[in-house]
C-alpha positions in Angstrom: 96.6 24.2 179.3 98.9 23.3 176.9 101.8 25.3 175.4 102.9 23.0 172.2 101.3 25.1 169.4 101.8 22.9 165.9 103.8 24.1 163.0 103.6 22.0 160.0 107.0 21.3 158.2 107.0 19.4 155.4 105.7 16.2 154.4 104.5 13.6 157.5 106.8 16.0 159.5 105.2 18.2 162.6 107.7 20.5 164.7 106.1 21.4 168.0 107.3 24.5 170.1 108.3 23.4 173.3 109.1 24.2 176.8 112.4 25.9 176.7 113.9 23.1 179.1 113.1 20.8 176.3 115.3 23.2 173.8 118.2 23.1 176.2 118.1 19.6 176.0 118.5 19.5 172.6 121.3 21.7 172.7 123.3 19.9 175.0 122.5 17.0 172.9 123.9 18.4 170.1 127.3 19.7 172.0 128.3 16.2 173.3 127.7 14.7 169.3 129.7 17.9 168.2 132.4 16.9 171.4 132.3 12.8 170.8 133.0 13.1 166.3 136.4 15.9 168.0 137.0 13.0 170.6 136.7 10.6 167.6 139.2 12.9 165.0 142.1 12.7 167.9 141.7 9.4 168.5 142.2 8.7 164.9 144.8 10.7 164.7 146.8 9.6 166.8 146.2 5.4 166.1 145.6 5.4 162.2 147.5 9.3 161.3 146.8 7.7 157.6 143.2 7.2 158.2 143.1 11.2 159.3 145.5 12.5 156.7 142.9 10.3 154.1 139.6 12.2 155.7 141.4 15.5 155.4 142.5 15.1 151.7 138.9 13.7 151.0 137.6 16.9 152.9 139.3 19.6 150.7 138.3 17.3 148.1 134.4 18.2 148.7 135.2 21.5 149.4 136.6 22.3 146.2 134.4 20.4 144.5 131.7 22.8 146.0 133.6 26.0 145.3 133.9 24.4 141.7 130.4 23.8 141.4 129.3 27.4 142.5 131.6 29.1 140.1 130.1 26.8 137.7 126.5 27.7 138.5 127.3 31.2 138.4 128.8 31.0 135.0 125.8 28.9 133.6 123.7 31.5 134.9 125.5 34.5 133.3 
């Protein structure tokens, strides 16, 4: 007996539901990426603080930008 039931998603893409052991593999999964790119941001911060002042301007930068482009689309829209 299985219990994958098929869920199309998309082009050429098929999700399956799983075993809920699979989904806490997952989830653990994504915790330790999550915990390695934090790892990653202090190392860098503490070797190249230009490098991590740089990513932080550039990251307001895109945030901005984003906030810009919503008021934007919201006045186009008007």
């Amino acid at each position: 007996m299985s219990v994958q039931k098929h869920i199309g998603w998309g082009y050429q893409f098929n999700e399956f539901a799983c075993f809920p052991s699979t989904h806490l593999k997952i989830i653990i999964l994504i915790i330790i990426i999550g915990l390695e790119a934090q790892l990653l941001g202090i190392v860098v911060g503490k070797e190249r603080p230009d490098l991590e002042e740089k990513k932080d301007s550039l990251v307001r930068s895109i945030a901005d930008g984003k906030k810009k482009l919503v008021e934007l689309e919201d006045e186009i829209l008007r």
